[in-house]
C-alpha positions as CSV (number, residue, x, y, z in Angstrom):
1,X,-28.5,2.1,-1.5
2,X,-26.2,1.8,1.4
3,X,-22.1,2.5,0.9
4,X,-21.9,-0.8,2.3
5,X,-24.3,-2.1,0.0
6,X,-22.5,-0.6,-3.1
7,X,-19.2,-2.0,-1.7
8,X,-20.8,-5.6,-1.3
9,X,-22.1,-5.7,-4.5
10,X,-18.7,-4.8,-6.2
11,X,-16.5,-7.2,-4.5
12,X,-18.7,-10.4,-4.7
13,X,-19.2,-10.0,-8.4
14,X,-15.6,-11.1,-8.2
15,X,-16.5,-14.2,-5.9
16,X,-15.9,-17.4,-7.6
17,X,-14.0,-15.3,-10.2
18,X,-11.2,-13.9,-8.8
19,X,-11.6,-14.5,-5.2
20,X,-13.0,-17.3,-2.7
21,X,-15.4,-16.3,-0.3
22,X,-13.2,-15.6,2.6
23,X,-11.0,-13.5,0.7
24,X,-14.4,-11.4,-0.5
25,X,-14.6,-10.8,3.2
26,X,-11.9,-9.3,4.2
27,X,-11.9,-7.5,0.2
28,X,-15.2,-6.2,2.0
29,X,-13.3,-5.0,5.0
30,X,-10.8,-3.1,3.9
31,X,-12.8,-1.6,0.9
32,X,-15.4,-0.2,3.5
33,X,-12.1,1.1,5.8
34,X,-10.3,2.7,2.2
35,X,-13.5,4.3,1.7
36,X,-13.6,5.6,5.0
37,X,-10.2,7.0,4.9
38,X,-11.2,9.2,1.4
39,X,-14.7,10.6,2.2
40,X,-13.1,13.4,3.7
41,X,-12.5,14.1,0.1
42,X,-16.1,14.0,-1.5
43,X,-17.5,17.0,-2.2
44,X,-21.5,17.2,-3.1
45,X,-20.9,20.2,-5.2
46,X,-18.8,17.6,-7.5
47,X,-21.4,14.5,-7.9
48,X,-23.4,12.3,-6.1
49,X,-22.7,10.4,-3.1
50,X,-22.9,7.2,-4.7
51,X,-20.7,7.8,-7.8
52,X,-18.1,8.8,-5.4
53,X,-18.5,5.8,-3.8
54,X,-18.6,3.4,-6.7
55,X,-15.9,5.0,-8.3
56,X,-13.6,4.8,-4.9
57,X,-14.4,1.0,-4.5
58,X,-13.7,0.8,-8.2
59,X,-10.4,1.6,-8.3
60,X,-9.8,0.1,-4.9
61,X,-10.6,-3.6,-6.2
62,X,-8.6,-2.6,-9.8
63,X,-5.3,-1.9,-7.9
64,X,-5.9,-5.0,-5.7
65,X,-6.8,-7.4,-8.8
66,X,-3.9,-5.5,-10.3
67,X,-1.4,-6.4,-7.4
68,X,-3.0,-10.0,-7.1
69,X,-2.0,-10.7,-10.6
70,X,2.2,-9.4,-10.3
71,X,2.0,-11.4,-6.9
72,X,1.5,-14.4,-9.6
73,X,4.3,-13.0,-11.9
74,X,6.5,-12.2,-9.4
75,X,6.1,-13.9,-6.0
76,X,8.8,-12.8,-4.2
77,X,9.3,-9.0,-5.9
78,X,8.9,-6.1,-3.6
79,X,5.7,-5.0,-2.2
80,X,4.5,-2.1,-3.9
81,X,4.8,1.2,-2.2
82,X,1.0,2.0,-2.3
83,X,-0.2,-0.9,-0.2
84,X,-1.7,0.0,2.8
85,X,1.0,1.6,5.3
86,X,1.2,0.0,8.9
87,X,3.5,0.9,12.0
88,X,7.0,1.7,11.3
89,X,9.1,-1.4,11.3
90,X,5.6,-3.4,9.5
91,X,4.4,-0.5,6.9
92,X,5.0,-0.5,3.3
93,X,8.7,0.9,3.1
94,X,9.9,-1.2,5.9
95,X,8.5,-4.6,4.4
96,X,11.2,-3.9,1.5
97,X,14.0,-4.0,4.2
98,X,12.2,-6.5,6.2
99,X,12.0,-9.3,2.5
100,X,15.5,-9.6,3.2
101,X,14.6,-11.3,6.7
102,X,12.4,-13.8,4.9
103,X,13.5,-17.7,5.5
104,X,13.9,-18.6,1.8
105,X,13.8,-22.4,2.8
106,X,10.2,-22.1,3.9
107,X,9.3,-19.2,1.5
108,X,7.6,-17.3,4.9
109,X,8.6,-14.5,6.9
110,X,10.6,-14.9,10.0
111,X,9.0,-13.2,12.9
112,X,11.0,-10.3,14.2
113,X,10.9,-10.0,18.0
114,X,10.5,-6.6,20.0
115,X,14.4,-5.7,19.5
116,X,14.8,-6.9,16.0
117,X,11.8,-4.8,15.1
118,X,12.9,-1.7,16.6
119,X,16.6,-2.4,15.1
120,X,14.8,-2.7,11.8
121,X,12.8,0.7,12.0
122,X,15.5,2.7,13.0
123,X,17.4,1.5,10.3
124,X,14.8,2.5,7.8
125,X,14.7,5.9,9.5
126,X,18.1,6.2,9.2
127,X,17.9,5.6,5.0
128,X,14.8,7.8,5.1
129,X,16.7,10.7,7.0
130,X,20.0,9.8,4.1
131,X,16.9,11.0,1.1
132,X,16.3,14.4,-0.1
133,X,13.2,16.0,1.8
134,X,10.9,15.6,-1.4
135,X,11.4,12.0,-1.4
136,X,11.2,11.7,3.0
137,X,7.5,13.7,2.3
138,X,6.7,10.7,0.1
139,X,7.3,8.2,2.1
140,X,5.9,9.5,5.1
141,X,2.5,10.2,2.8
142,X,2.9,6.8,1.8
143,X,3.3,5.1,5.4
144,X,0.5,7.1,6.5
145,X,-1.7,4.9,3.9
146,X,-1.6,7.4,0.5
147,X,-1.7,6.2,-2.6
148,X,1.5,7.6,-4.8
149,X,-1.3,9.0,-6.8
150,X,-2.8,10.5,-3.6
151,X,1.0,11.4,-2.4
152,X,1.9,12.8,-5.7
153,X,-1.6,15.5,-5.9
154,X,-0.5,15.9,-2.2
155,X,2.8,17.2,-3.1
156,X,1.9,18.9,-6.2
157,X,3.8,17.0,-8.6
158,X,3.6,14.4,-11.4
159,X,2.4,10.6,-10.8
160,X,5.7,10.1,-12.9
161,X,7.8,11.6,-10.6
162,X,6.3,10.2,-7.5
163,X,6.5,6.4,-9.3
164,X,10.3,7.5,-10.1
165,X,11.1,8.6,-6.4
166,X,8.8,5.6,-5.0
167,X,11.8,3.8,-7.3
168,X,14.7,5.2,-6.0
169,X,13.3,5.1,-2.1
170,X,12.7,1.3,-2.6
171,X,16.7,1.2,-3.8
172,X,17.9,3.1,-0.9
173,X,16.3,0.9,1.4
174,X,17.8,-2.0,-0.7
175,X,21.1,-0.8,-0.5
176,X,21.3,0.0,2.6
177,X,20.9,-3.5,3.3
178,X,22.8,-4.8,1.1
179,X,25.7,-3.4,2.6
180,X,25.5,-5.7,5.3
């Protein structure tokens, strides 16, 4: 059985359940690409192919189900820190900054232009380059698409702590725009 295979079969068992067809999709999509970002990590001496596989996609749909259902608890709270990282000025740390740019009215984001979005990821540089270096190696782990799990094993230190600092980043960035 194919990666894409196992990876297919996971996400629509969740079709009609969880998630409409188009949303299985792109849950397709972007399980096959997380997978492809981590099987630099499998080792054959460890297990089979295939567990590492399932067990990958596994956890991949369980944090997604998991951040689908505090989206419905919380619609407008923060974006966790381990979604996937993007550009600076779109990634994960700068969306925090960037909620504070959303037209409440209309419940949408307003789209930044090219000045406005520069503007925006020098300011987050500037609250990342305020932080103590433990907590700027985070977050760059973190915009380059780790987990805080992945981060935290990264950096050698405990999920806790990594969830604590992931805590007090998301503040700074906060603040910093608060004070405006």
């Amino acid at each position: 059985m194919s990666d894409r295979e196992v990876i297919r079969g996971k996400v629509y068992r969740l079709v009609g359940r969880n998630f409409s067809v188009e949303d299985g999709e792109e849950l397709e999509q972007d399980a096959l690409l997380h997978l492809w970002r981590r099987l630099q990590r499998y080792k054959p001496t460890r297990g089979k192919r295939r567990a590492f596989v399932s067990r990958v996609v596994a956890n991949f749909i369980a944090a997604r189900l998991t951040a689908r259902q505090a989206k419905k608890r919380k619609p407008r709270a923060v974006r966790s820190l381990s979604d996937p990282a993007g550009p600076l000025g779109a990634g994960t740390l700068a969306d925090t900054v960037e909620r504070r740019h959303q037209d409440a009215a209309r419940g949408r984001h307003r789209p930044l232009d090219a000045a406005s979005a520069m503007k925006l990821a020098l300011e987050v540089a500037d609250v990342l380059a305020g932080l103590p270096e433990p907590h700027r190696k985070l977050a760059g782990l973190v915009m380059q698409g780790e987990t805080l799990v992945e981060a935290a094993r990264i950096l050698r230190i405990h999920r806790a702590t990594a969830k604590r600092w992931a805590w007090q980043i998301g503040e700074a960035l906060l603040g910093s725009n608060r004070k405006k």
